[in-house]
C-alpha angles and dihedrals in degrees: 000000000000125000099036111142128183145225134190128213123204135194132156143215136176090262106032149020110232118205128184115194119201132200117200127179097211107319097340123099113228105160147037131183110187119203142187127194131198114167115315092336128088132194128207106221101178142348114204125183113173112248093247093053101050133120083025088105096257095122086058092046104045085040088050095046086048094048082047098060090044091054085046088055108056087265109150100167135038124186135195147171136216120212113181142136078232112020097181101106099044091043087048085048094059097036091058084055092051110260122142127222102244093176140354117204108191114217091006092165143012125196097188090268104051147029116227127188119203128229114191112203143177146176124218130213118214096221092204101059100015090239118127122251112236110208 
C-alpha cells in the first residue's frame, strides 16, 4: 500500500528501552508495533494491523521498518510469542518474514473462555555479512 508513513516512540527504564512504532495512511492511524530492548536482544511484544487494512502488506512493512531499526541499533536478535486459539496465520506470517519456530507449547493458557498455544519465535542477525541465520 502507497502513502504509509511511520513514528517511533521512545521511552526508556533501567532494564530496558521501550519503542512503539506507528504506521499512518495519511493522518490515521492503521498500525502499531510495540518493542522492548534490553542489550543486543529485542522482543516483539505485539503486531497490530487494524481489521479493515489488512492483507494490503502494512503488517510487512511496518514489521520490516521496525526489523530495520533494530538492525540500526546493534539488535541481533529479536523474539516473539504467539498466543492464539489458531495460531496458523500469525505463525505463516512470520515465517514468510523469516522468523524460525524455536518452541510450541499446545494449550499454553486458558482464560476461562479459550484455549491458547503458544508458539515462541525469533529472527537472527549474522553480524559478518548482515544477512539473517536461518536455524
Amino acid at each position: 500500500m502507497r502513502g504509509i508513513q511511520f513514528a517511533v516512540k521512545k521511552t526508556c527504564n533501567k532494564i530496558s528501552t521501550h519503542y512503539v512504532f506507528n504506521a499512518f495512511v495519511t493522518d490515521l492511524r492503521v498500525g502499531t508495533c510495540n518493542v522492548n530492548i534490553s542489550r543486543n536482544t529485542a522482543y516483539l511484544n505485539y503486531l497490530y494491523v487494524q481489521p479493515v487494512f489488512r492483507n494490503r502488506y502494512i503488517g510487512a512493512s511496518l514489521l520490516h521498518y521496525t526489523e530495520e531499526f533494530l538492525w540500526n541499533n546493534n539488535v541481533s536478535f529479536i523474539n516473539l510469542h504467539v498466543l492464539s486459539t489458531d495460531p496458523t496465520y500469525l505463525t505463516d506470517f512470520y515465517i514468510k518474514n523469516n522468523y524460525n519456530i524455536i518452541h510450541r507449547t499446545d494449550h499454553a493458557y486458558d482464560d476461562g473462555e479459550n484455549i491458547f498455544d503458544m508458539i515462541h519465535m525469533n529472527k537472527i542477525r549474522d553480524m559478518d555479512d548482515n544477512e539473517f541465520l536461518i536455524l
